[in-house]
N, C-alpha and C positions, 0 to 999 in steps of 0.2 A: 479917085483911086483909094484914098482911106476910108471910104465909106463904104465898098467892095470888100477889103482887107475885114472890116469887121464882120460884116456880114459871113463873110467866110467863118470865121471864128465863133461866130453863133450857131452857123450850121454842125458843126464837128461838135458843138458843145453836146447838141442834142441827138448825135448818133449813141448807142449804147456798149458799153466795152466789157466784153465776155470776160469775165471773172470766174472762177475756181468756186463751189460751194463749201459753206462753211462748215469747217470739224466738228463732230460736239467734242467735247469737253472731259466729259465718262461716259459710260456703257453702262445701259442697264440690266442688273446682274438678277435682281428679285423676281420672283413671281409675279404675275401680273395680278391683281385683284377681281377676289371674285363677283360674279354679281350681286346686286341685295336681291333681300331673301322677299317673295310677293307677299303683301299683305294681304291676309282674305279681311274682307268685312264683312260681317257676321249682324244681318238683321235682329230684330229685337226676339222674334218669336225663337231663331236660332240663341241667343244669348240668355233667354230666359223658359222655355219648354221644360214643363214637368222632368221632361224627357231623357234631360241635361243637366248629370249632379255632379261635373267637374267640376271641383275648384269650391264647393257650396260646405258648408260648416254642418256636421250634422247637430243636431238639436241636443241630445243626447250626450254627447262627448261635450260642448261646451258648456252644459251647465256644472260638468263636473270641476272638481279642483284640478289646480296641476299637478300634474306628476301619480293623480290618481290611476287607478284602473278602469278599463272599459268592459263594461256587459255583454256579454259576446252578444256576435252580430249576426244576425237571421239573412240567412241565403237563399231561401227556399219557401215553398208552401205550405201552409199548415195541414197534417192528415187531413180525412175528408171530413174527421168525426171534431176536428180545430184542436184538440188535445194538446199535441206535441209539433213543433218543428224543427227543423235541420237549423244549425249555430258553427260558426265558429269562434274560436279564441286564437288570437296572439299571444303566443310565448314570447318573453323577454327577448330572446335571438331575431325575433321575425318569422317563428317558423308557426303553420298555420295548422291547429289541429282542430279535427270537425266532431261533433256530438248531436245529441239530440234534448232539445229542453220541455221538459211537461210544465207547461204554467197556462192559468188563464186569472181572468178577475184582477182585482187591483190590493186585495189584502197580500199583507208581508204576514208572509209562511215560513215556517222553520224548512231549512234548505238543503238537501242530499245532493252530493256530487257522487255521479257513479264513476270509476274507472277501470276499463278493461283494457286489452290490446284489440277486440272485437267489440264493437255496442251490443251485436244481435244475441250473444252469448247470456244475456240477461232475461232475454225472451218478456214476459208478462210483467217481470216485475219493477220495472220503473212504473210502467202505468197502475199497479195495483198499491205504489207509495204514492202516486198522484190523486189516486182515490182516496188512501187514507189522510189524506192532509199535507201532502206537504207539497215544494215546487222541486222539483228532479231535473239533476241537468245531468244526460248522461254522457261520456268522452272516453276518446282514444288516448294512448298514447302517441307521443311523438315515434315516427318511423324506426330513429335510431335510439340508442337508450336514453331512457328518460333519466331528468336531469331533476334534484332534488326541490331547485325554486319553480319546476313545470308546477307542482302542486299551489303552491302559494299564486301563483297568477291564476291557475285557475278558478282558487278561490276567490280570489279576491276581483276577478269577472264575475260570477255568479254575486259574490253579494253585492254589487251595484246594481241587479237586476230592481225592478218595482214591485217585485213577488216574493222578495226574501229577506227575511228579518237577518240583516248579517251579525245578531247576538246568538243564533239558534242556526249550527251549520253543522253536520258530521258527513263523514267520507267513508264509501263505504268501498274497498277495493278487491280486483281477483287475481290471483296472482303476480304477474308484474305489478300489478295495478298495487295490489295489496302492501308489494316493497313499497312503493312510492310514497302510499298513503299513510304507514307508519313514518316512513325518514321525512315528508314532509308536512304532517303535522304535530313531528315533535320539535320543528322548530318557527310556525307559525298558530298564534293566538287563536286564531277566526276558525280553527279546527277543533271542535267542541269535545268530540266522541271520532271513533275509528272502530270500522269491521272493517278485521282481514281474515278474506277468504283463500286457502292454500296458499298463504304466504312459502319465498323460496329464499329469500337472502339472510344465513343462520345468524354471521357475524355483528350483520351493518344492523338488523334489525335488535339485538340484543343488546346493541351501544345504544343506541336509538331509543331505548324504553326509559333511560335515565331522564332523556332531557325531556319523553313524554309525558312520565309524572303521574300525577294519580287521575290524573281523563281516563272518564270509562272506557276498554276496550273490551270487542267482543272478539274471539278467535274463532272462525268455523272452518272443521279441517275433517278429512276420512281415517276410517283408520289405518290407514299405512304414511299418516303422516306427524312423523314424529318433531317437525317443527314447530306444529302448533303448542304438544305439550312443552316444550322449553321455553315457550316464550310466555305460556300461562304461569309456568312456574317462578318465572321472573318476575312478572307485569306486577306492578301493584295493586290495578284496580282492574283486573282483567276477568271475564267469563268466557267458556270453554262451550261447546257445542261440537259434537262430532256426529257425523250422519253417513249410514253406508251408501255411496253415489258413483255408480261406475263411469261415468261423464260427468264435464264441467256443467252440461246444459240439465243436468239431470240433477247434480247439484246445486244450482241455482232454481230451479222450478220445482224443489223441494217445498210442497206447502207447509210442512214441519217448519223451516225454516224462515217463510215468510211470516209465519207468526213468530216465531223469535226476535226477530228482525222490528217488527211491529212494536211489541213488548219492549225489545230495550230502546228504542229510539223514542216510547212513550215515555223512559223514565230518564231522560236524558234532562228534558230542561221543566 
């Protein structure tokens, strides 16, 4: 009989007794996480192709110092005749302005920066200063108004070029251009000499000649414009040029003037 009684008890032992499922604890309140992100793997020919200048150090920029300036950078193809190519330059801000630069061969040349609000407004005459000797970088302005240190970076791009003696550098400007060229090379070194051509700001350009100093400037103006005479009669070391020219293009593509232009930049350095 006691060996029944247990056996019973062993049975019931191993029946199972329905129980209630367990609470959690807290609720999960957060975001569930996202997936990770796939990895691609990237073959060698991917990783290293001509093709593929992410992430690569250009040669150029690294040889330079820190904190120097960069030689503006070729975007484009060279004409067909290899003369001139399309450039841009960084402004301090990031902002990107595009030109055109005349160089070839590896001597350092005395160096013109041209500045307009248009390039083509210059017509013949960067390439006929590329013939006379020198390496020409010609440039825009910035879209909105230009800003007094846009000058100084741009020079200071051009003379890290391998074409330009940056001891022998003049700016030569046309209107806007011409403001800019005055207010910022009367307060950068690397600006040798200065033409302004129909310069327009009477004020800032007359404060301006103090801190210019006795650097040769040339003024070439028409006659209905009476800013060039006040600004001759102030300059210290300034020459006057006036030419009848019913267009800016007609004033610039004065041969008269390209041998002026010739002339005083020969007697520059």
């Amino acid at each position: 009989m006691r060996a029944c009684v247990s056996l019973l008890l062993a049975c019931v032992a191993c029946v199972p007794v329905a129980t209630s499922p367990p609470r959690p604890t807290f609720e999960l309140s957060a975001p569930t996480l996202a997936a990770s992100p796939t990895v691609r793997i990237l073959t060698s020919e991917e990783l290293y192709s001509e093709d593929n200048t992410q992430g690569q150090n250009s040669p150029t920029a690294a040889a330079l110092p820190s904190g120097g300036g960069l030689p503006p950078l070729s975007f484009g193809e060279r004409t067909p005749l290899g003369v001139s190519a399309p450039v841009q330059i960084v402004l301090d801000d990031g902002v990107l302005v595009e030109g055109e630069l005349y160089s070839s061969g590896q001597e350092r040349l005395a160096g013109v920066l041209l500045l307009a609000r248009q390039r083509d407004v210059w017509g013949e005459l960067p390439r006929q200063l590329f013939n006379n000797g020198y390496t020409v970088a010609v440039m825009t302005l910035r879209p909105s108004v230009p800003r007094v240190n846009d000058l100084s970076t741009m020079l200071l791009a051009v003379s890290e070029l391998g074409t330009v003696d940056p001891a022998r550098m003049a700016v030569i400007g046309l209107e806007e251009g011409a403001d800019l060229t005055l207010l910022g090379c009367a307060v950068d070194a690397l600006c040798d000499g200065a033409v302004l051509i129909r310069p327009t700001l009477r004020d800032a350009l007359l404060d301006a000649l103090s801190r210019y100093g006795m650097r040769p400037l040339l003024l070439v103006a028409t006659p209905d414009d009476p800013l060039a005479d006040e600004l001759h009669a102030v300059a210290a070391n300034a020459q006057l040029r006036t030419y009848d020219a019913p267009t800016l293009t007609a004033l610039t593509q004065n041969a008269s003037l390209w041998l002026e232009l010739f002339a005083w930049l020969n007697g520059l350095w």
